[in-house]
C-alpha positions as CSV (number, residue, x, y, z in Angstrom):
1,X,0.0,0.0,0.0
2,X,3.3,2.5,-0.3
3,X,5.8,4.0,2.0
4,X,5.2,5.3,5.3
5,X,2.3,3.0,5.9
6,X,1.9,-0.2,7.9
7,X,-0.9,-3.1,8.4
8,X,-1.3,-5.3,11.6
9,X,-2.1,-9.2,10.5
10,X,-5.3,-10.0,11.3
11,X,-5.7,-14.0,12.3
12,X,-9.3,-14.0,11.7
13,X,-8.8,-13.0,7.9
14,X,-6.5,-16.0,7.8
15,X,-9.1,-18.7,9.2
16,X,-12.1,-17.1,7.3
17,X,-9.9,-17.6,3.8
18,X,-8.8,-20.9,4.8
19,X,-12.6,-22.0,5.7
20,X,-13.4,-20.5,2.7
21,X,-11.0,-22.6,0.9
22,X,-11.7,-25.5,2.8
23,X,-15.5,-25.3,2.0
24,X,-15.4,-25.4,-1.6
25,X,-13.5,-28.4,-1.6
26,X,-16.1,-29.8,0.4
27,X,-19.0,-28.6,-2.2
28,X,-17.1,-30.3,-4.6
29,X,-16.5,-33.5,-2.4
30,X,-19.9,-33.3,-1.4
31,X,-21.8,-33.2,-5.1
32,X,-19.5,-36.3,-5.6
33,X,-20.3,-38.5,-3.0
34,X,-24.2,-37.5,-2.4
35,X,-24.1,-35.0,0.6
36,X,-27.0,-33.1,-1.0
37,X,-30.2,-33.9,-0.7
38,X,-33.8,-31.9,-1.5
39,X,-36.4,-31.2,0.8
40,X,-39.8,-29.9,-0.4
41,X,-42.0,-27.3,0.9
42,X,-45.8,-27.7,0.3
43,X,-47.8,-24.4,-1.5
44,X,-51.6,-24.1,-1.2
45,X,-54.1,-23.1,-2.6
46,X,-56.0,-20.8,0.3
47,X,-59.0,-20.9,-1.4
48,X,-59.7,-24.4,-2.0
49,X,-56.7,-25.9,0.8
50,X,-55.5,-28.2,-2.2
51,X,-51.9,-28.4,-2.5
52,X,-50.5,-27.2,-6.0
53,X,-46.9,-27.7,-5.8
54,X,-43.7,-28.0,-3.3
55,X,-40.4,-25.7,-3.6
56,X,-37.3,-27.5,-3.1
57,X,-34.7,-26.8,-0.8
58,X,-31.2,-28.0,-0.9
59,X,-29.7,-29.4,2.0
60,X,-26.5,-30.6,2.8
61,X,-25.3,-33.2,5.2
62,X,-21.7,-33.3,6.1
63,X,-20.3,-36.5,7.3
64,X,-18.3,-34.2,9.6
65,X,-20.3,-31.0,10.2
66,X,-23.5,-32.4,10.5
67,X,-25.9,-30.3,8.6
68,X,-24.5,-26.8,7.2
69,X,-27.2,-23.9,7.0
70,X,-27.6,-23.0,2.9
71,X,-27.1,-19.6,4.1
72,X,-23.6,-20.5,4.8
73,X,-23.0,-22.3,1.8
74,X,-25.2,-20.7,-0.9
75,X,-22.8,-17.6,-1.1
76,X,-20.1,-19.3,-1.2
77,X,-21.0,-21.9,-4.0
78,X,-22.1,-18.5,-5.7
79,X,-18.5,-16.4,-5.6
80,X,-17.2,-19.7,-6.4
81,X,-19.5,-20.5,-8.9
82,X,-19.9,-24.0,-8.1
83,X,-23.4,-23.3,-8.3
84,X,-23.8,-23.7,-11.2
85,X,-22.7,-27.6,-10.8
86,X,-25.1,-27.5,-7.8
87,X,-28.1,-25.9,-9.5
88,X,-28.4,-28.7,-12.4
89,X,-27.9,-31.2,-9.7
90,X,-31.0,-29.4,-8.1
91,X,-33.6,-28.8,-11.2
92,X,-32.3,-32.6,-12.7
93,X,-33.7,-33.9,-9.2
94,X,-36.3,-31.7,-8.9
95,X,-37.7,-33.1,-12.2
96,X,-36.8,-36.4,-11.4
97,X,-38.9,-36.4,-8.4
98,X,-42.0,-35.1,-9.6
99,X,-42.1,-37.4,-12.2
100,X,-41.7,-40.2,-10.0
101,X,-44.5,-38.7,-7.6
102,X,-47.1,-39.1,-10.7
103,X,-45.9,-42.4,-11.5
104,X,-46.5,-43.5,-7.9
105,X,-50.5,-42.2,-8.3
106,X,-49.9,-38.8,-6.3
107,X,-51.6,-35.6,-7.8
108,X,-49.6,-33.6,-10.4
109,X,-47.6,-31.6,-8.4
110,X,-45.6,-28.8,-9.1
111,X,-42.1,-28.3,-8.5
112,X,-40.3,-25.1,-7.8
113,X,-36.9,-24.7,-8.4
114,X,-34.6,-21.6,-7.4
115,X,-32.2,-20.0,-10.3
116,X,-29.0,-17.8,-8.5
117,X,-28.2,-14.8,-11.0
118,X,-24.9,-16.7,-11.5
119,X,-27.0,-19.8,-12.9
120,X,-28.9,-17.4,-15.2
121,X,-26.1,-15.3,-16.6
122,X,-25.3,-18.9,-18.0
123,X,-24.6,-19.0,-21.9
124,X,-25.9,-22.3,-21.8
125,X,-28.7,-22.1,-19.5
126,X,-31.5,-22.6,-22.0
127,X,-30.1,-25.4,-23.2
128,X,-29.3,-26.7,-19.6
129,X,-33.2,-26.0,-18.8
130,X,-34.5,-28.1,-21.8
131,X,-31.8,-30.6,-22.0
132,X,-33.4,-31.5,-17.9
133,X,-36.9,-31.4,-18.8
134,X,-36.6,-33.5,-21.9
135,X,-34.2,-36.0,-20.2
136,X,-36.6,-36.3,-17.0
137,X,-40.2,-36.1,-19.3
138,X,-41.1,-33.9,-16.7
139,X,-44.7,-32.1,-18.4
140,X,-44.0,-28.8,-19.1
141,X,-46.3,-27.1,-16.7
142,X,-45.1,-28.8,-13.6
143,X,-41.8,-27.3,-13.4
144,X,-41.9,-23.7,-11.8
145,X,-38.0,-21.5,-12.1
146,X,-37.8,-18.9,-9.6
147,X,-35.3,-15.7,-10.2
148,X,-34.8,-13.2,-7.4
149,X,-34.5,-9.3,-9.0
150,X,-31.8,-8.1,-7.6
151,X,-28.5,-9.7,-8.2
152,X,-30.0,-10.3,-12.3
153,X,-30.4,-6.2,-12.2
154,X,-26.7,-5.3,-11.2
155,X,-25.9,-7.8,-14.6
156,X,-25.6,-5.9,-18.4
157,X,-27.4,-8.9,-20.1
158,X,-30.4,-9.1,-21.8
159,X,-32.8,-10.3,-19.0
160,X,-36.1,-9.6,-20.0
161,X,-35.4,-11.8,-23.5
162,X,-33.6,-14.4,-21.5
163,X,-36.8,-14.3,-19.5
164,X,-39.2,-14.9,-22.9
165,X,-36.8,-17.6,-23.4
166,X,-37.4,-19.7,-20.2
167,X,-41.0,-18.9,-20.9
168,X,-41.2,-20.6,-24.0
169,X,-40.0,-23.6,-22.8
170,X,-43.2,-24.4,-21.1
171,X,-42.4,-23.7,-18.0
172,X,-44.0,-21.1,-15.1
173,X,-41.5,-17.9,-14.1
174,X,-42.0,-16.4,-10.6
175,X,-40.6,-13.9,-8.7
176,X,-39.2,-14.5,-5.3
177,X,-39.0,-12.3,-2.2
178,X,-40.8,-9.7,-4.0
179,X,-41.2,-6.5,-2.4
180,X,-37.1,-5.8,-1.1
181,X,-34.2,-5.3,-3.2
182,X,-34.7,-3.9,-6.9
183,X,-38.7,-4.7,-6.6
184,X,-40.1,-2.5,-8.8
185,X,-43.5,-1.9,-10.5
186,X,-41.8,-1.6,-13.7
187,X,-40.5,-5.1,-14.3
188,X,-43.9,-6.4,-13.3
189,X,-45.2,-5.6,-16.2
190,X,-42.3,-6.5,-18.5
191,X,-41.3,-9.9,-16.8
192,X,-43.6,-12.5,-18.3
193,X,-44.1,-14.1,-15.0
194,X,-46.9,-16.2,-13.9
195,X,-46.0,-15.6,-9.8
196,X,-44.4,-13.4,-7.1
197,X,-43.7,-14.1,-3.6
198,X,-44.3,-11.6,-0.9
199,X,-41.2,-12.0,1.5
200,X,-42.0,-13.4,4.3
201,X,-40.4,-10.0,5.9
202,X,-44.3,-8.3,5.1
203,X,-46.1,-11.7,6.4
204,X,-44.6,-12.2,9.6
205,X,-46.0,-10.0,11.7
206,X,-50.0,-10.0,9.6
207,X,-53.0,-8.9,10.7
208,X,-51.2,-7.0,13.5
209,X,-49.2,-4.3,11.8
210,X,-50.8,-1.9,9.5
211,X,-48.2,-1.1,7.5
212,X,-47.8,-4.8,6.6
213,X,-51.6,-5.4,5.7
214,X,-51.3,-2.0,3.6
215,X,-48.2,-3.6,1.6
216,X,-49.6,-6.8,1.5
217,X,-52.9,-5.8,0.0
218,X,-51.3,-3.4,-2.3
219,X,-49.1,-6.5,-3.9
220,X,-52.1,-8.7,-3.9
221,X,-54.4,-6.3,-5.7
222,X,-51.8,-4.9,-8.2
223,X,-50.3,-8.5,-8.9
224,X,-53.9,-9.4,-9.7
225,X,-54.4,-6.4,-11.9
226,X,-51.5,-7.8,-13.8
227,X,-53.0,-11.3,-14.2
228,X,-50.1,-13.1,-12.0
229,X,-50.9,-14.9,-9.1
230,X,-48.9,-14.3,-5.3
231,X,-47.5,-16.6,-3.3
232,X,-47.3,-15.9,0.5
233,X,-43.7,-17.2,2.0
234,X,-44.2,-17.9,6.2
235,X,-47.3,-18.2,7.1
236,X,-47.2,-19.5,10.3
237,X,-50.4,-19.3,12.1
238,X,-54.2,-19.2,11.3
239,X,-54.7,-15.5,12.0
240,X,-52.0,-14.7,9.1
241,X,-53.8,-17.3,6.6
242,X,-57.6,-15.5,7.6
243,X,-55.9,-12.4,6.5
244,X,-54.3,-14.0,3.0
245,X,-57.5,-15.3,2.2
246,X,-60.0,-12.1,2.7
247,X,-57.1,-10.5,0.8
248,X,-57.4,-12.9,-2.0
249,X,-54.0,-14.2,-2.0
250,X,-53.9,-16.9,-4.3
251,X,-51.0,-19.5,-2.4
252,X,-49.9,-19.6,1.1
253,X,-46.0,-21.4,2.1
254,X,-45.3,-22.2,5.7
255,X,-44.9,-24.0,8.8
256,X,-48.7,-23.6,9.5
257,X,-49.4,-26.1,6.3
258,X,-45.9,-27.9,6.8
259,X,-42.2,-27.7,6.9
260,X,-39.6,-28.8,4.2
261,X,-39.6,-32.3,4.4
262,X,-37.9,-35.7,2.4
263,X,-39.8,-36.8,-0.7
264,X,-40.9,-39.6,1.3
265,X,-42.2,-38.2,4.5
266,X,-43.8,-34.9,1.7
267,X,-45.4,-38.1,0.1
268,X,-46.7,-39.2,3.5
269,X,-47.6,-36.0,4.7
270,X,-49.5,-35.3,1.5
271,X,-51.7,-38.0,1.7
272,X,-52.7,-37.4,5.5
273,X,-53.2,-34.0,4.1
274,X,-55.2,-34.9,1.2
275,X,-57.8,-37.6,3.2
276,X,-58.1,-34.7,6.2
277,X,-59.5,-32.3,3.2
278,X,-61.9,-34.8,2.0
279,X,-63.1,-36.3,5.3
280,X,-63.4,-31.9,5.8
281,X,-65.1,-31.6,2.8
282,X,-67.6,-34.7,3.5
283,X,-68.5,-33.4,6.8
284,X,-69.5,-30.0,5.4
285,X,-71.8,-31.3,2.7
């Protein structure tokens, strides 16, 4: 840094590099030897409590660590860009499973799968996209790709064709966390999306704060203006889903309808789910 100047060493920087280093060798290791597995989150339909589709959630179990928090991984698969690697793991397995699901009798269900901006600023990501779906015969319509805004807006690229792209491929386009970051009216009405989430930041604390209920209706109602469904992300308790539904929000996600679970305990889980709605439903009529 030039004369007359002087730095003290700093350990902490040392071990944080080195961990960093250390981890993505373990990404690596772990996409190898099966570390990763998905977990799926149940969406709802609040109107008609049918479930319409699961998001999948990475999870990694290290044969040393135990299991490490995506939120401490995620980043740094991304500024390695070992996400990309990880992501087609994800969306091949994704598809995978939902096509098994059908072929075991359970209703079509619909599969979300989360694109990073590093994944999408992919040459090859079209290609990647339809090369999955036609290798898995996954139906078009059951595969949902979810972008968040603001890391694809600090890109030069053409995102809005890219988008159109995607689209065309059959598949539904959402918009997660909507309502932080770059969230802006404007690319609502160029994105040719079919969803956007409300963060669970302006759900959390519904019917309680007003400020929430005003954001939360404004979303709802303009979203619907637009022709694109919303997704609530943590709902949590029955007061927050009363509120969702007089507001006309179309899907609810949360630990009030269920957590991220393995396929085979979603599977289970759905059909306790699915006879509790009828035997509902019977009782009524």
């Amino acid at each position: 840094h030039g004369r007359a100047n002087f730095k003290f060493f700093d350990t902490a920087i040392e071990v944080a590099a080195r961990n960093k280093v250390k981890m993505q060798a373990d990404l690596q290791t772990a996409l190898e030897t099966g570390q990763f597995s998905l977990h799926y989150q149940p969406i709802i339909d609040i109107a008609n409590n049918l479930v319409i589709g699961v998001e999948s959630l990475i999870r990694w179990e290290h044969p040393e660590k135990g299991n490490i928090s995506p939120d401490e991984f995620i980043p740094i698969a991304e500024e390695s860009r070992f996400i990309v690697q990880i992501g087609e793991w994800v969306l091949r397995t994704a598809c995978q499973q939902q096509v098994q699901w059908e072929k075991n009798g359970l209703a079509a269900i619909n599969v979300a799968v989360n694109l990073s901006a590093v994944q999408f600023n992919e040459r090859n990501i079209l290609h990647q996209v339809e090369a999955i779906m036609k290798e898995t015969a996954i139906r078009e319509n059951q595969l949902t790709v979810k972008i968040t805004v603001s890391p694809l807006m600090e890109t030069d690229g053409d995102v809005i064709a890219k988008l159109h792209a995607l689209k065309s491929l059959g598949l539904k386009l959402a918009i997660d966390d909507f309502g932080t970051g770059y969230s802006s009216l404007a690319y609502l009405k160029r994105f040719p999306i079919h969803h956007l989430k409300i963060d669970r930041e302006f759900v959390k604390d519904l019917p309680e704060n007003t400020q929430d209920i005003a954001i939360a209706r404004s979303i709802i109602k303009m979203a619907h203006e637009l022709q694109i469904e919303v997704v609530a992300e943590g709902v949590e308790n029955k007061s927050q889903l009363r509120f969702l539904k007089e507001a006309s929000c179309n899907f609810g996600q949360g630990f009030h309808f269920g957590k991220p679970m393995p396929a085979s305990q979603f599977e289970e889980w759905l059909i306790h789910f699915n006879s509790q709605n009828h035997s509902n439903i019977r009782s009524i009529g």
